[in-house]
C-alpha positions, 0 to 999 in steps of 0.5 A, a space after each residue: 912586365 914584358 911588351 907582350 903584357 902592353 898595349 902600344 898605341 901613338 907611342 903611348 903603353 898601356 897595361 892592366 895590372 889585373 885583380 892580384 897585382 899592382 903597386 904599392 902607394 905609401 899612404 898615411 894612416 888616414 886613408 880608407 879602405 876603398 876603390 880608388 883610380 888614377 893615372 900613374 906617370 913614370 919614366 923607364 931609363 936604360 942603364 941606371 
């Protein structure tokens, strides 16, 4: 994802993954199929 794909505001970016992308969450073989929402926080560091 590129910063052409974000949406910039207050220093906060944002961006909708769109019907055929996302990410992955491991989960236990308990979970459900359906609609779930969240907010997902991580950190991008330069030169790992």
């Amino acid at each position: 994802m590129d910063g052409s794909q974000m949406h910039a505001q207050n220093g906060v970016y944002t961006s909708d993954f769109g019907n055929d992308a996302g990410l992955v969450i491991r989960a236990n073989n308990r979970a459900t199929a359906g609609k779930y929402s969240g907010v997902v926080d991580w950190t991008v560091v330069n030169g790992m």
